[in-house]
C-alpha positions as CSV (number, residue, x, y, z in Angstrom):
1,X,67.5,189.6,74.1
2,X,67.1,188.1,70.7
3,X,70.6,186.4,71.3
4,X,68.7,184.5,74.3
5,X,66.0,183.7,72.1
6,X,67.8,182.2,69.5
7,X,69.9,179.8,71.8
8,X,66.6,178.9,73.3
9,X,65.5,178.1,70.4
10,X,68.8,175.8,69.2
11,X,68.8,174.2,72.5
12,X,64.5,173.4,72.0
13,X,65.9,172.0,68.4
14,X,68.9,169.8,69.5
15,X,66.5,168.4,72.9
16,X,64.1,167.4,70.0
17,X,66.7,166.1,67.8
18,X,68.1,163.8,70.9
19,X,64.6,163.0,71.9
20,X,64.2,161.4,67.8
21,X,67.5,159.8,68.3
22,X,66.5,158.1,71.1
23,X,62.9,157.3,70.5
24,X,64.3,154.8,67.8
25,X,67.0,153.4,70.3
26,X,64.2,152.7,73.0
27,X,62.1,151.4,70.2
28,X,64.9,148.8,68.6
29,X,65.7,147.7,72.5
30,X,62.2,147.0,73.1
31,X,62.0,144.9,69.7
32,X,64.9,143.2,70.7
33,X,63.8,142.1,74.4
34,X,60.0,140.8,72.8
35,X,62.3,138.7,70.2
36,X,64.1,137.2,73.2
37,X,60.7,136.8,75.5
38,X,59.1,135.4,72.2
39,X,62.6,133.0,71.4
40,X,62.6,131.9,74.7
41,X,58.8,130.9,75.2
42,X,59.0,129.1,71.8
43,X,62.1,126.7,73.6
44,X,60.7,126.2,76.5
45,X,57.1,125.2,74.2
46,X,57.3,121.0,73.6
47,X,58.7,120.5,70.0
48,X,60.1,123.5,69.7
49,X,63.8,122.5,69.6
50,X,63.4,120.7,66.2
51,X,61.1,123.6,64.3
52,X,63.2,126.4,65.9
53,X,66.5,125.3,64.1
54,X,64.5,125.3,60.6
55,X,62.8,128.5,61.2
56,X,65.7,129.9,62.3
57,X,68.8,129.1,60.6
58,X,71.3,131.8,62.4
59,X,71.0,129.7,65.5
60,X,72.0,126.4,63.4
61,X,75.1,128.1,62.3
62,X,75.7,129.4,65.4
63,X,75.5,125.8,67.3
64,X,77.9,123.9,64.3
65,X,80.5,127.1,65.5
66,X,79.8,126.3,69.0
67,X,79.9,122.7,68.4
68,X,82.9,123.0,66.4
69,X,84.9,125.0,69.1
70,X,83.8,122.6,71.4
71,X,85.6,119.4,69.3
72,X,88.9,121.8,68.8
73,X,88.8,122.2,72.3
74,X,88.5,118.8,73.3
75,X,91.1,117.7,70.8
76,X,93.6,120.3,72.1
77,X,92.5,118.8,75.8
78,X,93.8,115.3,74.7
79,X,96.5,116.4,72.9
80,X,97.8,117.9,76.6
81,X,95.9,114.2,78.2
82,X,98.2,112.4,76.0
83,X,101.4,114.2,76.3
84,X,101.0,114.2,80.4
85,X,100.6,110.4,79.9
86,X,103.5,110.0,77.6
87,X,105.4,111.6,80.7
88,X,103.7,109.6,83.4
89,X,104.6,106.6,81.3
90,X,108.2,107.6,80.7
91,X,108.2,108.7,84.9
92,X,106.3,105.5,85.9
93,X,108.2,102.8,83.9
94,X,109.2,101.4,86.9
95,X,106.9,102.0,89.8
96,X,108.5,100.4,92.3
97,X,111.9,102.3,91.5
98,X,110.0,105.3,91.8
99,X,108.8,104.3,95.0
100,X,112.0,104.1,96.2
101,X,113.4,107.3,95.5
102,X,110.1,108.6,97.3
103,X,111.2,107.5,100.7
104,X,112.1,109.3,103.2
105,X,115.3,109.5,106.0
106,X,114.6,110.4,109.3
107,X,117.5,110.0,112.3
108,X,119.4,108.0,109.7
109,X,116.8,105.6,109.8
110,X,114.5,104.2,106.8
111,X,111.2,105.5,107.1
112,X,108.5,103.3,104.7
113,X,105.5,105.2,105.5
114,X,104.4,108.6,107.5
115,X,101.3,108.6,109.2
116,X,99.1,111.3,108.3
117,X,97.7,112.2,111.8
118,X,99.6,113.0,114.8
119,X,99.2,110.5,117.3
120,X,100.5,109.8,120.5
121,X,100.7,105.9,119.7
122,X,103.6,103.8,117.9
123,X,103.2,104.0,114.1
124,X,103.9,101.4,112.0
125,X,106.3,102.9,110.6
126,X,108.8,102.8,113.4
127,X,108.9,99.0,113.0
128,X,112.3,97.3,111.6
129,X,112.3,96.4,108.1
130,X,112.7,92.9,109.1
131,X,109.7,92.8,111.4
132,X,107.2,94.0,108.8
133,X,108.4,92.1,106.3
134,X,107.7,89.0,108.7
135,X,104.1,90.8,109.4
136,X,103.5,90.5,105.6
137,X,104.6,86.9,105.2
138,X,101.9,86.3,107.8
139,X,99.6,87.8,105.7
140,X,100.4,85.5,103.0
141,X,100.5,82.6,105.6
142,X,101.0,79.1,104.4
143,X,97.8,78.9,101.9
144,X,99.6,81.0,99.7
145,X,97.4,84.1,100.3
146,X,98.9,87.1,97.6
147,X,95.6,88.4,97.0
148,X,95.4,89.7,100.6
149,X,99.1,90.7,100.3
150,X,98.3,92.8,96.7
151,X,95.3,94.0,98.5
152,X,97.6,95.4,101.4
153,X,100.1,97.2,98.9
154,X,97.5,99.4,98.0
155,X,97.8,100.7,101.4
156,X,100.8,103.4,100.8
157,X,103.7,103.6,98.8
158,X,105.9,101.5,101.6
159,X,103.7,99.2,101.8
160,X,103.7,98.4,98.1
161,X,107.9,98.2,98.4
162,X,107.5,95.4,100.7
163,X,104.5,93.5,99.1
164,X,107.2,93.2,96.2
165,X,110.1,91.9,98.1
166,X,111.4,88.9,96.1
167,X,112.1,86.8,98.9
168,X,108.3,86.4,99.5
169,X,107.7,85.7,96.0
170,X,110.3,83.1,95.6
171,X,109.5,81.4,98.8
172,X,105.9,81.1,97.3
173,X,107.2,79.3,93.9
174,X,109.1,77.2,95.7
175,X,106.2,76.1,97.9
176,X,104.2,75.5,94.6
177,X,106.7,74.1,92.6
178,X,110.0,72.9,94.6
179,X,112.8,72.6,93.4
180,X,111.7,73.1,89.3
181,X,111.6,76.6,90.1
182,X,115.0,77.2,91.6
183,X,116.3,79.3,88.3
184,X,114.6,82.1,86.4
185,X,114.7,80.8,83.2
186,X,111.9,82.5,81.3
187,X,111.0,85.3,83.7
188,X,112.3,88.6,84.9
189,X,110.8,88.0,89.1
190,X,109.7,85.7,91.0
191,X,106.6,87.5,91.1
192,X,106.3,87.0,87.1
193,X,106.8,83.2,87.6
194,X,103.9,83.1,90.2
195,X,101.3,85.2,88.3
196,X,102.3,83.7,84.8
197,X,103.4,79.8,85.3
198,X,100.4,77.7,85.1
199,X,99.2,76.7,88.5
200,X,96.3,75.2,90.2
201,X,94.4,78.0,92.2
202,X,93.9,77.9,96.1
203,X,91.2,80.6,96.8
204,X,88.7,78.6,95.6
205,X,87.1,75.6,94.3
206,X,87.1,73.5,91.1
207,X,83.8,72.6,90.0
208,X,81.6,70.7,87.7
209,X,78.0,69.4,87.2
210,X,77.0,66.9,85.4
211,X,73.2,66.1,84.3
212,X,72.2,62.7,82.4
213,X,68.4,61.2,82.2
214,X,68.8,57.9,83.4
215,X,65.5,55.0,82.2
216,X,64.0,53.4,85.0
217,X,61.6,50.4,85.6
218,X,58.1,49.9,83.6
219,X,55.2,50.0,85.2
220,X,53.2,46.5,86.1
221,X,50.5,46.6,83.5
222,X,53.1,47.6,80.9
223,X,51.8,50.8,79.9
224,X,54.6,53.3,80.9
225,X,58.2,53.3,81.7
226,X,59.3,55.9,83.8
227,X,62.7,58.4,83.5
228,X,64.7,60.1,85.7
229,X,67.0,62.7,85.4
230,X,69.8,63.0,87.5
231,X,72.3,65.8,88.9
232,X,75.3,65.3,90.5
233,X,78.5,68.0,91.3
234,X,82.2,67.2,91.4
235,X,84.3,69.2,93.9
236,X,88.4,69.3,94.2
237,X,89.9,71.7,96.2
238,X,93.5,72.4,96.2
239,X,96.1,73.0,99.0
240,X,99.4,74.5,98.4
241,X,101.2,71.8,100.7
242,X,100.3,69.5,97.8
243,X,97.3,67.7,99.6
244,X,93.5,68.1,98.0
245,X,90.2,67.4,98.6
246,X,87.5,65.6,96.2
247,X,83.6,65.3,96.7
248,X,80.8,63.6,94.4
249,X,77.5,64.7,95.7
250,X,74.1,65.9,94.6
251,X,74.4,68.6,97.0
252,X,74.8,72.2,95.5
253,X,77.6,74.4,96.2
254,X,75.9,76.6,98.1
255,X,75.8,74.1,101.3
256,X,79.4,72.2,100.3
257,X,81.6,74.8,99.4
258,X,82.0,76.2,102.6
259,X,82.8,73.1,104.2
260,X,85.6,72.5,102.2
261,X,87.6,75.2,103.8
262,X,89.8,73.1,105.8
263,X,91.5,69.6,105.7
264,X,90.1,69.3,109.1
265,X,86.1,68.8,107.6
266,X,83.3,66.6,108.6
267,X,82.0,65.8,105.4
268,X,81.1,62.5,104.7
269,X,82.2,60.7,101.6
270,X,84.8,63.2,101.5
271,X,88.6,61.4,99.6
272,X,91.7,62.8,101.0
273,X,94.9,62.5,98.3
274,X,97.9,64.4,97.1
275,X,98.7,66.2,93.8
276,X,101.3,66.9,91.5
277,X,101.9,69.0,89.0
278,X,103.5,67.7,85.6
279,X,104.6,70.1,82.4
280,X,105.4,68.1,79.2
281,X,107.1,68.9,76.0
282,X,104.0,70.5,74.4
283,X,104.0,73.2,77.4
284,X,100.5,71.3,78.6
285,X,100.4,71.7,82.5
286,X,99.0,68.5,84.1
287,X,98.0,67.7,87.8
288,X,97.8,63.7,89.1
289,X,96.4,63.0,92.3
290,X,96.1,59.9,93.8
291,X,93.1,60.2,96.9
292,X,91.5,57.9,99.0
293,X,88.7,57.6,101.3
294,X,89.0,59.6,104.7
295,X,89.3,56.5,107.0
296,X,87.1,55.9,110.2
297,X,87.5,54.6,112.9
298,X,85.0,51.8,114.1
299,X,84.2,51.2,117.9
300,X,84.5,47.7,118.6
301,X,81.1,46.0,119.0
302,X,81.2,43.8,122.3
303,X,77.9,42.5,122.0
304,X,78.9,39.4,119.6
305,X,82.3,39.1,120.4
306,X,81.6,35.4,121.7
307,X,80.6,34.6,118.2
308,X,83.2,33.5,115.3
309,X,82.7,35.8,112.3
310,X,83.9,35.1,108.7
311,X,87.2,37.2,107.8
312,X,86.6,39.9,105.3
313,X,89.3,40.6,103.2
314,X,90.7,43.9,103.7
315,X,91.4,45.9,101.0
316,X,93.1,49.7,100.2
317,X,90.9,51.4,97.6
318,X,92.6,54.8,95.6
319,X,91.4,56.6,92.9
320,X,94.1,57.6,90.4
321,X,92.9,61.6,88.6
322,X,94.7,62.9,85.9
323,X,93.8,66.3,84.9
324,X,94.7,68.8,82.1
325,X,95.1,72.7,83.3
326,X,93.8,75.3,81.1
327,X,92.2,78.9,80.9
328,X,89.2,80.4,79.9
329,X,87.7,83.5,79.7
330,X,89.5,86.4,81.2
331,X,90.8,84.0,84.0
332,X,93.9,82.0,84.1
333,X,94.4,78.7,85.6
334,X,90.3,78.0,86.2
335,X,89.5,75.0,84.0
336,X,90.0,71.1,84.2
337,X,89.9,68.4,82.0
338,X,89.9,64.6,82.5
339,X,92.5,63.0,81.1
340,X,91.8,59.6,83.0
341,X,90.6,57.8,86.1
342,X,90.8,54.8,87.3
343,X,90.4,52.7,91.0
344,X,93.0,51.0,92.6
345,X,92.1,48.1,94.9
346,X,94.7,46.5,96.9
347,X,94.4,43.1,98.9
348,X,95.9,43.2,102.4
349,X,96.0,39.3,102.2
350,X,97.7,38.7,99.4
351,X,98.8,41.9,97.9
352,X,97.5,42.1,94.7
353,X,96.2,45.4,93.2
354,X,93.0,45.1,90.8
355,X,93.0,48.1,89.0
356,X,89.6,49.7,87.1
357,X,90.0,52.1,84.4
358,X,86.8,54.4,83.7
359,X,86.1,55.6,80.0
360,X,86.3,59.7,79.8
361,X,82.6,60.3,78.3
362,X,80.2,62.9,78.5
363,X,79.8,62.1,81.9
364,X,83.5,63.4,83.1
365,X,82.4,67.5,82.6
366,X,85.2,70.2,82.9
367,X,85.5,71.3,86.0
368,X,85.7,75.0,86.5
369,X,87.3,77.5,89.1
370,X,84.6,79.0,91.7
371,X,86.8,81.9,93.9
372,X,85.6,82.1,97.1
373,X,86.6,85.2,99.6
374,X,86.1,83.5,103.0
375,X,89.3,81.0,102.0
376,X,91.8,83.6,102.8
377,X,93.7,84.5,105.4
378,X,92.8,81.6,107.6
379,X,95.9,79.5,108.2
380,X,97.9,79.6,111.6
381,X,101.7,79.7,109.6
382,X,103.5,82.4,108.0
383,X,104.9,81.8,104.5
């Protein structure tokens, strides 16, 4: 019986001794969850970012650790960036190689492209090599399109394969330069020459405005003479079968650039020529054009045909342009400087040419390169 007692008694001791041990447990939990409630009230407070790190400087060493892992991290992160793009690099030296180990034989036959969803129609990709490369040439057509045709290789790695065929490329130099460009001399493609040998642009228009003040008459009593300023916009659009376009109006682009889409245009005032292109020792790129007014046809006026008129001498009238080709900016081939004009007035009668040279002032501005989307992909000819 006193044997029972006693282990009562030690269990009643060790119960209170457990209940002591965890009465200060309970109590540090507690104190720890009001720090929290109180931390986290005092970040969510306005201001309270800035004092906390001062009041509290655990948390500042804490965040330069955390900050610190974080930079190690994202150095080790480029590190692996870096060395993936060392072997993309090394992989992707030569894309379009690559592309070409990528295709696929099916039935012994070359197959550019798979299409990604069964169908029950004719892919593409069953077409003869020969018959999409003459679909692409269309898509360059005979303005000399290749942003539509660099825009199309984007489509899918076979696509890309024929976009760089070098017969398209060299049929396009030729068409811009002739027969200058029958040797690579300085460059590794044809596509090299055509991106890199200064050209005159196609996809666009050349452009300048020029603005003077210009006096005009005094008044009657003498008091005031009046001045005028006055606007005016050049326009010469190329053509890669070596014709252009020129326009001097007052008009702004906005209403005369799409109607110098075509040769075929109704514009009035409108001089119809042909360029060259001319490259001299110093590696200065120059275009000449001789143009002339678009000629109109007359009716014949029967209503004084009984009457004798004076003759009036007839006469040819062309402009002569010379033109320097530069670049500025971030985009090649899209400025023009005068170099010279003159007029050109030939006598039917008697064959002499008067010829009028104009002085390159102020008045001549550069004329810069406007690209204009709606001027592709329009013609009716394949490359």
């Amino acid at each position: 019986m006193a044997e029972a007692e006693e282990d009562c008694h030690s269990d009643a001791v060790r119960a209170g001794d457990e209940d002591e041990n965890e009465r200060p447990a309970e109590t540090d939990l507690q104190a720890q969850l009001q720090r929290f409630r109180a931390q986290w009230m005092f970040e969510l407070a306005p201001g309270g970012g800035s004092s906390s790190l001062e009041s509290r400087p655990w948390r500042a060493t804490r965040g330069s650790s955390l900050r610190a892992a974080d930079t190690r991290g994202k150095q080790e992160l480029a590190k692996e960036e870096n060395i993936e793009d060392t072997d993309d690099d090394s992989k992707m030296a030569d894309l379009l190689s690559y592309f070409q180990q990528q295709l696929t034989f099916q039935e012994s036959v070359l197959k550019l492209c798979q299409p990604e969803l069964e169908s029950s129609q004719t892919h593409i990709s069953a077409l003869p090599m020969e018959v999409l490369m003459y679909i692409f040439r269309w898509v360059v057509s005979s303005d000399l399109d290749l942003r539509s045709l660099e825009q199309l290789s984007q489509v899918c790695r076979g696509f890309y394969i024929c976009a760089r065929d070098p017969e398209i490329w060299r049929l396009a130099c030729l068409k811009v330069w002739g027969r200058s460009c029958i040797k690579l001399v300085a460059y590794t493609s044809w596509r090299e020459m055509f991106l890199e040998r200064p050209r005159v642009r196609f996809d666009g228009v050349y452009i300048s405005k020029t603005t003077y003040i210009r006096q005009g008459e005094q008044s009657l009593d003498g008091f005031y003479r009046a001045w005028h300023q006055v606007e005016y916009y050049r326009y010469i659009r190329f053509f890669p079968d070596g014709h252009v376009m020129m326009l001097t109006t007052p008009e702004e682009p906005q209403s005369i650039v799409p109607r110098l889409r075509t040769r075929n245009t109704r514009t009035d005032a409108i001089l119809l020529g042909h360029y060259r292109l001319s490259q001299d020792i110093d590696n200065q790129t120059k275009v000449f054009a001789v143009i002339t007014k678009k000629k109109e046809e007359k009716p014949l006026d029967y209503k004084y045909r009984y009457f004798r008129r004076v003759p009036v001498q007839e006469a040819d009238q062309n402009f002569h342009v010379g033109l320097q080709l530069c670049s500025s900016g971030h985009q090649r081939f899209n400025k023009l400087i005068w170099i010279h004009h003159s007029c050109h007035i030939t006598y039917k009668s008697t064959g002499e040419t008067a010829v009028t040279a104009f002085e390159i002032d102020k008045m001549y501005t550069p004329l810069l390169f406007a690209r204009v989307r709606s001027y592709t992909a329009f013609s009716e000819r394949p490359l």
